[in-house]
Structures are given as C-alpha cells and as structure tokens.
N, C-alpha and C positions, 0 to 999 in steps of 0.2 A: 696524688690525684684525689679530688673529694669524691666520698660516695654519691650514692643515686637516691634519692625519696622517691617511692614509689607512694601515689594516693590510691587506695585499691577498692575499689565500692563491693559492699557485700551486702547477702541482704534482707529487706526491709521486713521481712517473716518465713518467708516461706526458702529453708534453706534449697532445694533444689535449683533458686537463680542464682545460685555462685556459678560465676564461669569458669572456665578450666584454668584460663590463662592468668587469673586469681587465684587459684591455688598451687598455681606453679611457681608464681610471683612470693607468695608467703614462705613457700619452704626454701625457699632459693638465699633469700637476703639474710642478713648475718642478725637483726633487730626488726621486732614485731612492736609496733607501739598504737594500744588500744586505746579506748574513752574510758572504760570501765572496767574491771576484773571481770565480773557475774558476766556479761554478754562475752565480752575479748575472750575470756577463755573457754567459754561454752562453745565458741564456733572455732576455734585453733584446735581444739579435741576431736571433734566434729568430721574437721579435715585433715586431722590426723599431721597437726602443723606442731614442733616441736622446738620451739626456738626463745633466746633472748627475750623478756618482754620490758616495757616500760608504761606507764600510763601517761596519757595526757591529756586534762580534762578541763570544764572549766576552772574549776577550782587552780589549778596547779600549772596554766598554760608558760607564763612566764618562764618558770624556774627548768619546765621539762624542755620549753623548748631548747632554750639555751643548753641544757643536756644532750641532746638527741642531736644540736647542729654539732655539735663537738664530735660526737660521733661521726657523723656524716664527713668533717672536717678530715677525719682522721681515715677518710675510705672505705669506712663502711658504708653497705646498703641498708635502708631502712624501707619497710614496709608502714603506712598510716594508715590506719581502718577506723572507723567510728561505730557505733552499738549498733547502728545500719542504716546500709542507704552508704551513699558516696559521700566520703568522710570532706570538711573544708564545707561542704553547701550547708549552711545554715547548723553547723556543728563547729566545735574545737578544731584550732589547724591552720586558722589562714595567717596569724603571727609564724609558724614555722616555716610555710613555705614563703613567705615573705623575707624572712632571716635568712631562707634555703638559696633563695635568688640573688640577694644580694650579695651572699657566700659565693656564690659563682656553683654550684652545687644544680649539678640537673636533678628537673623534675616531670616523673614521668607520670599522667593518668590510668590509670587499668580501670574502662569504665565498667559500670554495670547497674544494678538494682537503683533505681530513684522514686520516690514515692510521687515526685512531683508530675511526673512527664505523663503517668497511667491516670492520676486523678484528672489529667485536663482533657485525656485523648477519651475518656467515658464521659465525660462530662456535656459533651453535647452543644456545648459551645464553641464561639469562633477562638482558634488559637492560632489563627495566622498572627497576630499581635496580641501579648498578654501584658499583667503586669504581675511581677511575685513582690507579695511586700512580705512575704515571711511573718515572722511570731509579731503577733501584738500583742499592746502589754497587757500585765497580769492585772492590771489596775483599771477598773471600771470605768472612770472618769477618761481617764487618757486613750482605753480603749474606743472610746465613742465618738473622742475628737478625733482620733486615728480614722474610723469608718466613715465620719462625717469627711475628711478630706480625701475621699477614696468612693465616695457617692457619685459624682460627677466623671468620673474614669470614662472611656468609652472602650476602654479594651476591657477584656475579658481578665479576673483579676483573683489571684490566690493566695489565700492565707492559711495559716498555718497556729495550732495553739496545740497547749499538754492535755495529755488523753483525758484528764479529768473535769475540763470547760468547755466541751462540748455545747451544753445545752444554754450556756450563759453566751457563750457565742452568739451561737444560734437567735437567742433570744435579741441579743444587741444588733444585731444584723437586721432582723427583721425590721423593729423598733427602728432607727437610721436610713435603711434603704428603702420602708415602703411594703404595701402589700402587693405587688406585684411583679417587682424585682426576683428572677429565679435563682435558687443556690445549687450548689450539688455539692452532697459532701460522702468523701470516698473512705469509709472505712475499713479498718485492718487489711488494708488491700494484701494482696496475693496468701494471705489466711486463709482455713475453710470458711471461717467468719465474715470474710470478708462481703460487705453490705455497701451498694451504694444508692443515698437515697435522693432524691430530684423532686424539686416542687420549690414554691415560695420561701420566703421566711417563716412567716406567719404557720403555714401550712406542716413544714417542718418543724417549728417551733413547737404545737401542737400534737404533733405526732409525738417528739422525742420527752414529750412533757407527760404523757403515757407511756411510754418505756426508753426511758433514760439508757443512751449507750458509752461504754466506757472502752476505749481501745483510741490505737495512733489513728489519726486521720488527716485530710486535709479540704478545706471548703475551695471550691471554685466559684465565685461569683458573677452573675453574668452584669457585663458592662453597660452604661448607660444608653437605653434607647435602642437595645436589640429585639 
C-alpha cells in the first residue's frame, strides 16, 4: 500500500497559527520534506518535531520529487511544508502531488495559515469574485504588459511580488492603472509589524517613496469601475 502526502500549511510569521492538528500531522509521518533548511528547521525545533527530513525547492524539484514519490511508493507517510503559508500555492510542490496522483498515492490537506485570504478579507474590497494572478515578473517591461492586461479586470485582483519590489510595484501600478484606481497592500501580515496600507497608486506610491518598506506582502487591487 502507498503512503499518504500530507500538504501541511504552517505559518506565514507569527508561529502561534500553527494548528494543533499540524503538529500532530508532522510528528506522526515517517518524512518531513521542507523548501529550505534555515526556515524547515527553525519551525520542526520550534514544535519540537524530530524526524527524517528532505528538501524540495525550486532549484531541485525534479530530482526530490522523484525521491520523496518513492518513498511514498514504498508506504511511507510524508509530510510537505513550505518556508510558510500552505505549501503547492504559489510555492514548490505541485509536480509532486501531481506524480503523488498519478501514483494512486493519497493526498491529504492540513489546511491553515495563507497570506492570501487575510490580505483580501482587510482590504475592503468586493471578494465575492476575485482574481489571483500571483508573482509577476521580475522584469520591468513584462511586468507592465502583465498590468496593462489586468487594467480592464472587473474583479477584484491580487498580486504578489519578493519583499524587495515593493516600491517598484507600487510605482508600476500606479503608472498602468491611473490615479484613481485604489490598492491595498498588506504587509508582514500577522507580525507585530504587520502594516496595512490603503489609498491610490499614486498616493502609495508617494508615501512608500518616503519610507521605503521591506517585508512579505501582498497587493489587492481594486477592479475596474468600483
């Protein structure tokens, strides 16, 4: 019989939202398999989880998955966690549980922490219908044509970039969607740091160009014509 993959959300900063039945799930399975050493093992310490580890990141997703289904193959249970937030959404993962499925290999969710659901539910906008387009790219030009085809959205629409583009975002947003088009972007959410700020492009733009912020975040843009 194949083992179980369990995807186990841990999280997104503020460890007291791990939930119990995550840290049941971690000491329980025979393989822990992180993104990273530095975060993976800082939260298996943490929770006082002692077990098998293996990494699977970008860099290595091919080679580990094919590792880690063998395992599975072989009945063991595996645990999949990402540096945080619920691992497979917009992280390393979905070729394994892909492989996991086709193995005939159950796959079980343990949900919990997401950074997405909290940046839309403060954000003040409609989220009866959204859209998530995830990371855009690192590249300026492409970034813009990205925005420019995402102008015309009528849902409510979220993106996502590395804690370090912030303010280039921000600024390309603005520039694209206009000055009256509103943003909200939800930083270090559930940190003491945690900031969320709401206004324009423009008006954001301005603000963070006076004190530049550095931390995970996520923008929610409000849809055309609200």
């Amino acid at each position: 019989m194949p083992g179980i993959l369990y995807l186990v959300a841990t999280p997104i900063g503020n460890l007291e939202d791990m939930t119990f039945r995550a840290v049941r799930v971690l000491k329980e399975v025979d393989l822990v398999v992180y993104e990273e050493r530095k975060e993976g093992g800082r939260l298996l310490r943490h929770f006082g989880v002692e077990k098998p580890v293996e990494s699977l990141n970008e860099h290595n997703e091919l080679a580990a998955s094919s590792v880690i289904l063998g395992r599975l193959k072989d009945g063991k249970s595996v645990a999949l966690i990402s540096d945080a937030g619920t691992p497979v959404f917009s992280d390393p993962g979905q070729l394994l549980v892909e492989k996991a499925i086709l193995a005939g290999v159950t796959v079980v969710p343990i949900p919990g922490a997401s950074s997405l659901l909290p940046a839309l539910i403060v954000s003040g906008f409609p989220i009866n219908r959204f859209l998530f387009y995830g990371f855009l790219s690192p590249k300026r030009n492409r970034r813009i044509t990205e925005l420019q085809q995402l102008r015309k959205e009528p849902r409510t629409i979220v993106v996502m970039e590395t804690p370090y583009r912030l303010l280039q975002l921000v600024r390309d947003i603005a520039e694209v969607f206009g000055e009256s088009r509103r943003i909200c972007v939800a930083l270090d959410l559930t940190l003491p740091t945690e900031e969320i700020m709401r206004g324009t492009g423009p008006e954001l733009y301005r603000r963070l160009s006076r004190d530049e912020k550095k931390g995970e975040f996520v923008v929610v843009i409000e849809g055309q014509g609200k």
